[in-house]
N, C-alpha and C positions, 0 to 999 in steps of 0.2 A: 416437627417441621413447622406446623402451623403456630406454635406459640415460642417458638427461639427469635430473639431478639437481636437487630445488628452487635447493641453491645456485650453478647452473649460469645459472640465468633472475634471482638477487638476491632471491628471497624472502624468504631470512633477514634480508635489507636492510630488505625494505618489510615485513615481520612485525616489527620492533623500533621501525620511525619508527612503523606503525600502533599501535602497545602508548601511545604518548605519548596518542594523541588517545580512548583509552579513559575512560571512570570509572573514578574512582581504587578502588572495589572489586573491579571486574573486572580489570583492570589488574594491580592485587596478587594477585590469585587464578592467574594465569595467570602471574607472574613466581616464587611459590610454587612451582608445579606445577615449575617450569625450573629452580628450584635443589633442588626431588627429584630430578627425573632426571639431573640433575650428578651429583647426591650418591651416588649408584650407578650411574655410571659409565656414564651411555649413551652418550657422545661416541665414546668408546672402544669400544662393541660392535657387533659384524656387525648385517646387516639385521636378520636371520631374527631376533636377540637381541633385538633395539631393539622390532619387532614384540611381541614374545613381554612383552615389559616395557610394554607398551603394555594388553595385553591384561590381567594380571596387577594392574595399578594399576585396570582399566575395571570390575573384580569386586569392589575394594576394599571401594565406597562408591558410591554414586550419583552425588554430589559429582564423587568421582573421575572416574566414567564422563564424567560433562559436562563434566569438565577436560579431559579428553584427547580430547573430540570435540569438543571447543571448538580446541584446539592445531591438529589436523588439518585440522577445516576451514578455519581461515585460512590456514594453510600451503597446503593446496588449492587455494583460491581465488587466490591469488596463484601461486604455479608457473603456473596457465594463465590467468589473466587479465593476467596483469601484461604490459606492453607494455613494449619494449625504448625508451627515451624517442629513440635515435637513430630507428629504422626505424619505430618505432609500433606494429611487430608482434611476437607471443610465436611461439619456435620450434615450439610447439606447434600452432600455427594451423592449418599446413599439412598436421600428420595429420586435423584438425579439419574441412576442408574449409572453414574460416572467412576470408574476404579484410579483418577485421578492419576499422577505419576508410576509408573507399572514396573519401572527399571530404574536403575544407581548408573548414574551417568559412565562411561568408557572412560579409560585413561589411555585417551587419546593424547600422543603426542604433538604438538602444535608443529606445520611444517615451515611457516612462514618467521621467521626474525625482524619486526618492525623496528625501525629507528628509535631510540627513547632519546630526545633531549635532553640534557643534562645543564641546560641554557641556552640562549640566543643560537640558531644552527643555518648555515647555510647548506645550500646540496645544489649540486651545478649537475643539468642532465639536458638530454637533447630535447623531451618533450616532458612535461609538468601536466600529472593526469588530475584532476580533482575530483573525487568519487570513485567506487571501485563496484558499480552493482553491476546489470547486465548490459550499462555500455563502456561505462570506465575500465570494468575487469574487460573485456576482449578488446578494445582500443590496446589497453595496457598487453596483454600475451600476443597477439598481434605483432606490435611496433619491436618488443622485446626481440621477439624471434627473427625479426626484421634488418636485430644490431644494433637498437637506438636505444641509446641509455634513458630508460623511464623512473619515472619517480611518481608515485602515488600518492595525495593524499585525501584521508578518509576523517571525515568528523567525528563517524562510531568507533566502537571498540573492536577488537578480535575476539572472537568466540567460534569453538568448536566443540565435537561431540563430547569432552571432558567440561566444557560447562553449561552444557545443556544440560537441564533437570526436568523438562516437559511442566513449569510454572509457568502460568497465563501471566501471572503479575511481573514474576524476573522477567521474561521475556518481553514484556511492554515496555519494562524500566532496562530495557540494555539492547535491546533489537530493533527499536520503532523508533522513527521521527518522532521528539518531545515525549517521547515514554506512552505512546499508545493510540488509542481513538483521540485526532485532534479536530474540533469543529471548522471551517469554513468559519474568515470575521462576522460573514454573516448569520454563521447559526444556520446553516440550510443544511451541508453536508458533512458526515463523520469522514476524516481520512483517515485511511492506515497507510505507511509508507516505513517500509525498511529503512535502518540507520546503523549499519555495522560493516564491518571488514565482508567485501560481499554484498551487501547491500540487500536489495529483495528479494534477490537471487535468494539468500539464505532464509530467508521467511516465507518465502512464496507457496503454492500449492503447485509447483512444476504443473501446472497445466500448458502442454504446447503445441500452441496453436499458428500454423503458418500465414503469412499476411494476406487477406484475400486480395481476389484479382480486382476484383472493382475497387477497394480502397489502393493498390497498385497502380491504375489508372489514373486515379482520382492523384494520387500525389504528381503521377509525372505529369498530371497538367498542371501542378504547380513549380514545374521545371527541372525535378529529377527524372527524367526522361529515362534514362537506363532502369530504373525500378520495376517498369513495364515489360521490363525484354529480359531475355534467359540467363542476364549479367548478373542480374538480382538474386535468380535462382541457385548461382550458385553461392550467394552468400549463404541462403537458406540453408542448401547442400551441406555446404561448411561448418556450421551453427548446430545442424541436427546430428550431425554426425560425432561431434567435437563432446557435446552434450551425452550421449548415448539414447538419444530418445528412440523410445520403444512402447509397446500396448502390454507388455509381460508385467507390468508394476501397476495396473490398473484393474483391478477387482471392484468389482462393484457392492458394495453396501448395503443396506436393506433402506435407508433412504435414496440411493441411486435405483435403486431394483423397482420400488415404486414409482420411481421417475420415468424408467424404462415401460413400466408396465401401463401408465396411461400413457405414454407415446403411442406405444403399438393400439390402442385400444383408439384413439384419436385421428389416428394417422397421420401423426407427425414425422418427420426423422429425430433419428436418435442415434447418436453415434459415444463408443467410446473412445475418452481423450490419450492421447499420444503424452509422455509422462519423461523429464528426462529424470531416470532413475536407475542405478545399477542394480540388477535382477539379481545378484548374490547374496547382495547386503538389505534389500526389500524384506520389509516385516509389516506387514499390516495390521498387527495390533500397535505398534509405536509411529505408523503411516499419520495415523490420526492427529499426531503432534506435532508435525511438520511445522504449523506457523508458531509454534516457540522452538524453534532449531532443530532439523533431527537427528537424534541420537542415534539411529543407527548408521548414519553416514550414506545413505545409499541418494539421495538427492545430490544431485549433481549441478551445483551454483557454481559460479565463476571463482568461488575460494577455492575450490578443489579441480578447476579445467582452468581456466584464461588464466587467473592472477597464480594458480599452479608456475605454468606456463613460464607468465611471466618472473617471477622471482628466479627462477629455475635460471633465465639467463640474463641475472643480475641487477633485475628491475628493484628499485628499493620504496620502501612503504613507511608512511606516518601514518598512524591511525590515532584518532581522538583528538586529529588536528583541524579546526576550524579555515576555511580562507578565505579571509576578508576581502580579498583583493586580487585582480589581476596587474599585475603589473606591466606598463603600458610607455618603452621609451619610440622617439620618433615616430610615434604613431601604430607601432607594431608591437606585438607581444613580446614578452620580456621573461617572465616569470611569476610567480604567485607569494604571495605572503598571508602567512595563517599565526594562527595562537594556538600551543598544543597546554591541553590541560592534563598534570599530572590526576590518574583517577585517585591516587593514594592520598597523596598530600592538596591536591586541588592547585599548587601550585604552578604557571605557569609558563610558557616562554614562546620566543617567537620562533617561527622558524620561515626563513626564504629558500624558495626551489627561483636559483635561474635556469630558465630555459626559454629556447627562441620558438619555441612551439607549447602552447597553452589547450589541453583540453580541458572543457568544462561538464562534466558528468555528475552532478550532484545530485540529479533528479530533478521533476517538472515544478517541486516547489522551491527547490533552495538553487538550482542555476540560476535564474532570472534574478535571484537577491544578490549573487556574485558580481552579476555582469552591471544591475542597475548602482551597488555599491562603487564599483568599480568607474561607471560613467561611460560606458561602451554598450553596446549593442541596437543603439538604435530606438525609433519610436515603438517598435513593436514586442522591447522586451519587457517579458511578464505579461504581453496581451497571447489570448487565444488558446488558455487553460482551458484542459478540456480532461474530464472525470472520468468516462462510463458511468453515471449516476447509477448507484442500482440501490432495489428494492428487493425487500425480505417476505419471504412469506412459512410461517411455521403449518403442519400441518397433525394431526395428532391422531395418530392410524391406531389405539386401543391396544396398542403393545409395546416391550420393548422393542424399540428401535436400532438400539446396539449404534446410534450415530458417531460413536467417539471413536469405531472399529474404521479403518483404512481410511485412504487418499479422501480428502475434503472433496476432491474432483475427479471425478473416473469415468461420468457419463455426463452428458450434454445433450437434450434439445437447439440441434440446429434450423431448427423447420421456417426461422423467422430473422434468421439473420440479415438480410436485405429485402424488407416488404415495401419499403418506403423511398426511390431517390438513394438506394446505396445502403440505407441506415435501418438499423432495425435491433434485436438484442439475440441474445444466449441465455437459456434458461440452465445451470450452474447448480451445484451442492455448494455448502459452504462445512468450516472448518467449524468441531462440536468445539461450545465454549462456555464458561460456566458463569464468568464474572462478565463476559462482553451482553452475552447472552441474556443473562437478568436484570442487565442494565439498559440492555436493548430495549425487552419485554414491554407494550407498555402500561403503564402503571397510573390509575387513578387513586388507588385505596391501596393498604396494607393486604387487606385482605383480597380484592379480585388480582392481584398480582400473584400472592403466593397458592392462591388455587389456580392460574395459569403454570406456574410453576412446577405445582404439584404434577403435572401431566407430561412434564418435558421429556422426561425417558422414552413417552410413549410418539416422540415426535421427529419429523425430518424440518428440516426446512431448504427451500429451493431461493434462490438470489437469481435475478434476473441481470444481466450487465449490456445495458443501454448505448448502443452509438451513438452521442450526442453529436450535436449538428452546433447549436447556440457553443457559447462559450462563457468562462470566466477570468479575472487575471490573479494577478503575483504582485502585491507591491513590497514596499519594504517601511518599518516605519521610525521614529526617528532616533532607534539606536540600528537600526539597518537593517533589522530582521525581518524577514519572507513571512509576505500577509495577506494568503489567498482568498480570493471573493469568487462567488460561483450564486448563481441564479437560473433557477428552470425555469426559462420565459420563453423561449425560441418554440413559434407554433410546433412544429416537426416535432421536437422533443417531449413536448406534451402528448401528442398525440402516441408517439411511441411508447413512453412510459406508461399510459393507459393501457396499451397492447399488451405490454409486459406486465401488466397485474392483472387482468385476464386472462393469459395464459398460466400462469404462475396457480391461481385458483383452479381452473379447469386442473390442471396436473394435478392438485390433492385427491379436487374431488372424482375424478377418474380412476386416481390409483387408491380407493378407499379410504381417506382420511372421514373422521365423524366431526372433527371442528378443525376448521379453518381461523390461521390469526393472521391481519396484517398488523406489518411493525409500525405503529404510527403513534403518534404522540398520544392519543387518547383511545382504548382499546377496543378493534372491531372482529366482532367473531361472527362467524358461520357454524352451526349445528344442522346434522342432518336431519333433515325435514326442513328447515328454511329454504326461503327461498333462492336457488345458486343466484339467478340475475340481478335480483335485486342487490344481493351484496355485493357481486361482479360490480355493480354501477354505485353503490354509495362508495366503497373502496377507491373508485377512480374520482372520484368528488373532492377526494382528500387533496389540502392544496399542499404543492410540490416546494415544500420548504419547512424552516423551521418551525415546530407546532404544528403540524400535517402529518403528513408521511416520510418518515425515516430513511434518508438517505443516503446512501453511505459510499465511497470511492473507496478502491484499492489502486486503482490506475488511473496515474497523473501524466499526461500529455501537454504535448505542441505550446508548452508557454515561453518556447525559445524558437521555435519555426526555422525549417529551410522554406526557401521558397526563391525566384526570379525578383522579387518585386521586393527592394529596400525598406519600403513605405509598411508593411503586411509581415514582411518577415524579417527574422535575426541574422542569419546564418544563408549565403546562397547554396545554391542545389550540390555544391561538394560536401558542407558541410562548416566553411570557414564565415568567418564574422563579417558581412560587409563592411561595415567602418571600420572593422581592427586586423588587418593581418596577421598570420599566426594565432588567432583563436579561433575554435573551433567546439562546434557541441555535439555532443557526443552520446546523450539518452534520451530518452522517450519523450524532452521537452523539444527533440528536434521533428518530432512529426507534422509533418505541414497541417494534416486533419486527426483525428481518432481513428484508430486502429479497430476498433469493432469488435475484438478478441483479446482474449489475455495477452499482455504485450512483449512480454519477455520475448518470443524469438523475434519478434519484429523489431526487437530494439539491438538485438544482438545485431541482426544480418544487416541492419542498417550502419551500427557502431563497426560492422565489421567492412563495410563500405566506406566508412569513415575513414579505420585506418588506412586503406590502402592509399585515399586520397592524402592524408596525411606525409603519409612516407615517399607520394610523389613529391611533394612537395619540400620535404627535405632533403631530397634528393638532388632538386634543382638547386636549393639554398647552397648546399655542399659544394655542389660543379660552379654554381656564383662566386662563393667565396675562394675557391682554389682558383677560381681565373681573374679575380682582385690579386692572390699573393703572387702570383707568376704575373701579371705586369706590373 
């Protein structure tokens, strides 16, 4: 372990094929960077040199710094993700305590029949959905079951349990926006965000969390007034039930169990998470693979309930279609126009969905590039992006950990959900990984990285998930693509995030961990016999950005806002576009604030609120237009 070499496992291989499928700024930025260190000689120099030139170039410039922790980490990531294509497994696995892929995918039949353009395609339907995750999928089974001819279309590809293979790297490169962890242009925070038929739905860690009351509140004083009252309850109703959620698919781990076990010992609350999972098809040794698709089918995403649903009565689907554009006559919505790219031949075609109802469900980073490509939605589109910033903390309890066994999330730390004005975080497990994970790690040396390494079997780690207050935006740049900015500057947020990494530590060292790691650019440990405070306080010192402390989002919000007020928000308190008639948003970019919890049912019962608004409203159009033909 300690003397295998990245190009021992073919990193250098899959780090050159990976370079092709970059953006071509990034791409060059990084191919730059590799003919400096040509240019003086790294090929040719010892470790400890190469290191030391590493370090030298990281002081340069800021630029610099995120060149070469950009380098690293892909290198990283591949040395221990990368799977040998013969065996399926990386030599690393095995200090890892990781049994890597466990099962041969199902041959499962695909239920759904997408469109395949064969060139140029029109599709005439009554409402044009765009995105299909957990707002697009139930707008869409919704409206379907409602009568209304829907049409779907999705950027990603279809995948079900016949192409899941429980790969971190397939899965990045066919399930995630841009193929995986994408930085913030600022270099502050990592995203991950679903990209496939389903959307996050299919990658997510079904954790399901109902919307609290104060953030309830807190929106209908931004003029969804029903959100507050029992009307809202029953979308919840509807959502949970539709889903199957249940506590029977929620086992707890042996890093949950130490999560539990400094709760009680602290006197925090501790609750286990509600899970939408079918209790037949639940396996908790394949539980653990969930965010590369799961193979035993028993997660319950909008591919298998809403967009079910929908196709069932006739709703029809494009996946792997891009859309540029809403289409916008007389001032009102029209219909969408997209590019589908054949994945075989790469060749492509256009395809138009008319329709006089337009949802926009792409998610909190690629709605806002639809609506601003488009030249609609007002001054507030793409402002008021909002993350959950959260923070990692590894903890190394002197055994295995067995962390790759079941649900990523099955117990939770609620004790500090609202400390602050509403805002406060959720102390969370996260998903065992092997290539995100070491790339994670942080790394100053060859070597103190692979003796952190060395320990990971023996280790849990807890993610703390932040209700940020501050915000970021969404722009687009000048081939039109969504280019989010996010900065931790908002006092509130500081101050909670600090929270959140004191409690985070307190939990290890409570539930017996011997060293503490926070994730941060430059590596800080805790051994027992150190001081707890003192590191509790250098760990919160670390500054809340890139070359600090490691941040990372799974949940992207409110960069398309309902709200009363045109000026602040995209969309009024139904859901529809104030400038544009007939569009409407429809996912977690419509939250007026942050949600505080994992957002899947909050964006369902909202999208599911959405529909109904929807279907009022074509309702009217309908009785409009048959009282035009009859006089």
């Amino acid at each position: 372990f300690f003397a295998r070499k990245a190009t021992d496992v073919g990193a250098d291989i899959a780090l050159i094929e990976m370079l092709d499928t970059f953006p071509p700024d990034q791409r060059d930025g990084l191919l730059q960077l590799l003919d400096a260190l040509a240019e003086q000689g790294f090929v040719d120099m010892s470790q400890l040199s190469r290191e030391q030139l590493f370090a030298n170039i990281s002081l340069a410039s800021r630029e610099a710094a995120v060149g070469i922790a950009g380098l690293v980490s892909l290198t990283l990531f591949m040395t221990y993700g990368l799977p040998d294509p013969t065996t399926g497994q990386n030599p690393s696995w095995k200090t890892f305590g990781f049994p890597g892929p466990i099962s041969a995918a199902p041959d499962e039949p695909k239920t759904i029949s997408p469109i395949v353009p064969s060139g140029d395609t029109t599709v005439e339907a009554d409402v044009a959905i765009i995105g299909s995750g957990a707002g697009g999928g139930v707008i869409a089974g919704k409206l379907a079951e409602r009568g209304l001819k829907v049409a779907v279309i999705e950027m990603g590809g279809y995948f079900n349990e016949a192409d899941f293979n429980q790969s971190e790297l397939w899965a990045y490169q066919n399930l995630y926006w841009r193929g995986g962890p994408q930085r913030t242009a600022d270099m502050n925070v990592a995203l991950m965000a679903g990209s496939c038929l389903g959307g996050g739905t299919v990658v997510n860690w079904t954790n399901s969390l109902r919307t609290k009351d104060w953030v309830r509140q807190e929106w209908a004083e931004h003029g969804l007034t029903d959100v507050a009252t029992d009307a809202f309850d029953a979308h919840l109703d509807g959502v949970w039930e539709r889903l199957g959620v249940n506590k029977d698919c929620s086992e707890l781990n042996r890093g949950h169990q130490a999560m539990q076990r400094a709760a009680e010992k602290l006197g925090w609350s501790f609750t286990t998470i509600y899970r939408n999972g079918d209790t037949e098809k639940y396996d908790g040794a394949q539980a653990g693979y969930m965010g590369f698709g799961d193979q035993s089918g028993a997660k319950q995403s909008t591919l298998k309930t809403y967009l079910a649903d929908a196709t069932s009565q006739g709703a029809e689907v494009v996946v792997r279609c891009f859309a540029e554009r809403i289409i916008v006559e007389n001032g009102r919505a029209a219909g969408v126009e997209g590019v589908y790219t054949d994945p075989e031949s790469g060749e492509t075609a256009r395809v138009t969905v008319r329709a006089p109802q337009v949802v926009v469900a792409a998610g909190a980073l690629e709605s806002p590039a639809v609506l601003l490509r488009s030249g609609i939605g007002g001054p507030a589109a793409g402002k008021y992006l909002r993350l959950h910033p959260s923070c990692v903390t590894l903890g190394d309890y002197g055994e295995d950990m067995q962390a790759w066994w079941g649900a990523p999330q099955a117990g939770l730390i609620n004790e500090f959900a609202n400390i602050e004005d509403g805002h406060g975080f959720l102390v969370e497990g996260v998903q065992y990984t092997t290539g995100l994970a070491a790339s994670s790690t942080p790394w100053s040396s060859g070597a103190t990285h692979k003796e952190m390494l060395s320990a990971y079997r023996d280790g849990a780690s807890f993610v703390a998930v932040n209700r940020d207050h501050g915000h970021g935006q969404v722009t687009i740049d000048e081939q039109g693509q969504a280019v989010p900015w996010y900065s931790v500057t908002d006092p509130l947020d500081v101050r909670i995030i600090g929270r959140s990494i004191e409690a985070q530590i307190r939990t290890h060292a409570e539930a017996g961990a011997r060293r503490i790691w926070m994730f941060a650019q430059k590596p800080i440990e805790w051994r027992v016999g150190d001081d707890l405070e003192t590191f509790i306080a250098k760990s919160q010192r670390l500054p809340l950005r890139a070359g600090g402390l490691t941040l990372f989002s799974a949940h992207q919000m409110g960069s398309c806002r309902m709200g009363a007020d045109p000026a602040t928000s995209v969309a009024d308190p139904r859901g529809e576009l104030h400038d544009t008639p007939g569009v409407w948003i429809g996912d977690a970019s419509a939250f007026p604030t942050s949600s505080g919890t994992n957002p899947m049912i909050s964006i369902m019962a909202l999208a599911s609120r959405t529909a109904d608004n929807i279907a009022e409203a074509a309702d009217v159009a309908a009785v409009s237009s048959l009282t035009e033909v009859s006089a």
